[in-house]
VEXNU-250484 format. One record per residue (C-alpha): y, z, x. Coordinates in steps of 0.25 Angstrom, whole numbers, plus 5000, padded with zeros to 4 digits. Each point is the difference from the previous one (the first is absolute). Layout:
Y_Z_X $
...
END
This chain:
4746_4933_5299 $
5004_5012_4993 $
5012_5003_5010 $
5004_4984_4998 $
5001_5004_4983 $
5008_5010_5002 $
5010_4993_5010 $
5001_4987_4989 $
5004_5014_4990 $
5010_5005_5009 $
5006_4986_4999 $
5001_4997_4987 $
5004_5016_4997 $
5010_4998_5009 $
5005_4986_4996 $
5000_5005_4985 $
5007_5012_5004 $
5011_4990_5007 $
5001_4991_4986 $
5003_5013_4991 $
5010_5004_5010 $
5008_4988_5004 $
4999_4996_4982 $
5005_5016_5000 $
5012_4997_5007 $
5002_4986_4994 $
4999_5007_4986 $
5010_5012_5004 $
5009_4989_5005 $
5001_4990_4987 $
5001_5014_4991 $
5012_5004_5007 $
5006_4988_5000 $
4997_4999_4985 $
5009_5012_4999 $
5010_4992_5003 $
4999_4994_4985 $
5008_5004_4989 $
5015_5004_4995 $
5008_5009_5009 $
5012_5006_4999 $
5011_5004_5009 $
5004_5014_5001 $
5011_5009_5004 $
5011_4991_4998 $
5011_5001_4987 $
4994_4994_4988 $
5010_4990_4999 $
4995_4995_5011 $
4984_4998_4999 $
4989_4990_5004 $
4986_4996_4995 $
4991_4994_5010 $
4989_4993_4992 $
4987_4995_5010 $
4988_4993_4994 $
4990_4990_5005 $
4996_5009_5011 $
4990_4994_5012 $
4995_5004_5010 $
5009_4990_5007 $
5013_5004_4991 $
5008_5000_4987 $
5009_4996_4991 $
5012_5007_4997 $
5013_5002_4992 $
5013_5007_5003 $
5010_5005_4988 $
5012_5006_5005 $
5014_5006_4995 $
5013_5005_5003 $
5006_5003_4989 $
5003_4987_4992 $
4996_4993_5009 $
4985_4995_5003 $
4991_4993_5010 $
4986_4993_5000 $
4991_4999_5011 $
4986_4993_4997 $
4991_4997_5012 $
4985_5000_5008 $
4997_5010_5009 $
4987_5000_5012 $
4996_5014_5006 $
5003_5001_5014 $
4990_5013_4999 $
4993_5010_4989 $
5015_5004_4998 $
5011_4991_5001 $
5003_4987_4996 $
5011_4990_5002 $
5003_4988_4993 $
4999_4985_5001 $
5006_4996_4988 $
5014_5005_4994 $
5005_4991_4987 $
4992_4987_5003 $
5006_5001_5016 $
4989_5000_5010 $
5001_5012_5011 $
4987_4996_5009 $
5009_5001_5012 $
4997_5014_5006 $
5014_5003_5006 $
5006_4999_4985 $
4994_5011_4992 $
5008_5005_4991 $
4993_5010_4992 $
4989_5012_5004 $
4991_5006_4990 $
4993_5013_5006 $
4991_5009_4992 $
5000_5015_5006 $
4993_5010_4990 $
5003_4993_4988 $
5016_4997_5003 $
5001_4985_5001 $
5013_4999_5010 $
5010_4989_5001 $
5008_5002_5013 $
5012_4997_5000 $
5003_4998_5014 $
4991_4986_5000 $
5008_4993_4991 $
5005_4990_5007 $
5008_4992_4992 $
5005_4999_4985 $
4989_5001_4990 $
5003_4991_4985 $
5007_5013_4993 $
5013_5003_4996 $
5010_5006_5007 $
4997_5015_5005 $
4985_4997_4995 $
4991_5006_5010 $
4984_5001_4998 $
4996_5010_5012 $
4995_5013_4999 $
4990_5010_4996 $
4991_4994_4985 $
4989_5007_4993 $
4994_4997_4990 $
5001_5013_4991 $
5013_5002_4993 $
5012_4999_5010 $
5010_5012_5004 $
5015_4998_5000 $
5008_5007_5008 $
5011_5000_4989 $
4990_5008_4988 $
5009_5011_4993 $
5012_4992_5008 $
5008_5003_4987 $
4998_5016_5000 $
5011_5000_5013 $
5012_4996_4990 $
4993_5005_4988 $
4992_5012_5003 $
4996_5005_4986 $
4998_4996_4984 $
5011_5007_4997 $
5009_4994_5008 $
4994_4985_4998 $
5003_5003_4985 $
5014_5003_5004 $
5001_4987_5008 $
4994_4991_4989 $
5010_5006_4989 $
5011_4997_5009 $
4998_4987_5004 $
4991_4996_4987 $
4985_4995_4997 $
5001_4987_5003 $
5008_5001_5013 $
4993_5012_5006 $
4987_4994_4998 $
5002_4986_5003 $
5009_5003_5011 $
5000_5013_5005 $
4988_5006_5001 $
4994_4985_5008 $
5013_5004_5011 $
4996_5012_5001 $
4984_4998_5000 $
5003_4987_5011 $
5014_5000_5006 $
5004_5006_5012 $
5003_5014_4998 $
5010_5008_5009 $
5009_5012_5001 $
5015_5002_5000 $
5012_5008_4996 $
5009_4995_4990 $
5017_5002_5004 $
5006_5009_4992 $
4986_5009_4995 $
4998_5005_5015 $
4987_5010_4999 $
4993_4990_4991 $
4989_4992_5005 $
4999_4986_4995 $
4988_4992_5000 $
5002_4984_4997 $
4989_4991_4995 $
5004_4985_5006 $
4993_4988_4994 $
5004_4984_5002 $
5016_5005_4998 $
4997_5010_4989 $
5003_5015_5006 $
4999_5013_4990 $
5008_5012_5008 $
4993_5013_4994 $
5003_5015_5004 $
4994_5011_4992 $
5006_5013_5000 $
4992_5015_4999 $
5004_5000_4984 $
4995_4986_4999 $
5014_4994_5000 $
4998_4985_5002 $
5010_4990_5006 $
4996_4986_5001 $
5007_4990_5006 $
4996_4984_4998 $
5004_4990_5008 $
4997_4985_5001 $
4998_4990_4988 $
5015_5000_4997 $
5009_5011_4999 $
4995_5015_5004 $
4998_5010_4989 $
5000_5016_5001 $
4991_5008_4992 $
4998_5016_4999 $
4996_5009_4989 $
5010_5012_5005 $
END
């Protein structure tokens, strides 16, 4: 009788011990998934450039989620439902009202690797609903985003003293409506300029505007605009 009693509390020991587990693990599975929830942003990119992942709704099965993405001017909006294919990736079936149950056509992957949602871009396989040059893959967190083009403007103006120079050449309302967003998000590049050989020229290029700047060791600064109508030099010498 007694070794009977302790076999019937082995069992149920064991078939609690089984329940906690298996609940464990069901629960450690939802809480990651539930990660997936929030606002994510997309890093290491130019600012001018960005992408907010929105994901809400979150189940045990999937999501909802929204895609806002630029280039520029231009913009792109990608709203959809997701289903997890395991605790950290996800795919989805819906893309702007288009259904995308078949599994040969997936066109987005969300996967979650230590906090970094990833986009890759190497699965989009065909033209998302964006404007031109849009794209929506990368890396997205969801603390404050880093651009690769921060403190962009200190290559063509390295100091205060120099920007004050700039901004009295050009004047207030040109250097800060224009200028100073060129050299913060255009392309910047290096050069020489014919006829000031030695000098090295550094050039802030943004949709046709260009400002030409070289900055000698006394602080003598030649500007050259170009684009907009006609060129226009500038120096304080």
């Amino acid at each position: 009788m007694i070794q009977l009693k302790f076999l019937k509390i082995n069992v149920v020991l064991i078939c609690f011990l089984m329940f906690f587990c298996l609940s464990g693990c069901k629960n450690d599975v939802i809480d990651s998934k539930i990660n997936f929830a929030g606002e994510w942003h997309r890093t290491d990119v130019w600012s001018s450039i960005p992408s907010t992942l929105i994901i809400s709704n979150v189940t045990e099965n999937g999501f909802d989620f929204i895609i806002e993405a630029y280039y520029w001017s231009n913009s792109g909006y990608v709203k959809g439902k997701a289903k997890f294919m395991d605790n950290t990736k996800a795919v989805p079936t819906e893309i702007n009202d288009f259904d995308l149950t078949d599994e040969n056509f997936t066109v987005l992957e969300f996967i979650m690797i230590n906090n970094i949602l990833t986009i890759p871009g190497n699965n989009l396989q065909f033209s998302l609903p964006v404007g031109m040059n849009v794209t929506v893959d990368g890396e997205y967190i969801k603390s404050q985003p880093e651009y690769t083009n921060t403190d962009n403007y200190r290559k063509i103006i390295p100091d205060d003293e120099t920007a004050a120079i700039i901004e009295n050449l050009l004047g207030y309302e040109q250097y800060n409506n224009y200028f100073i967003y060129a050299a913060q998000n255009g392309i910047i590049e290096s050069a020489e300029v014919e006829g000031y050989p030695g000098y090295l020229i550094q050039t802030a290029t943004l949709g046709g505007l260009a400002y030409r700047i070289a900055v000698t060791e006394e602080n003598i600064v030649y500007i050259w605009q170009d684009g907009w109508g006609d060129s226009v030099f500038y120096c304080n010498k």
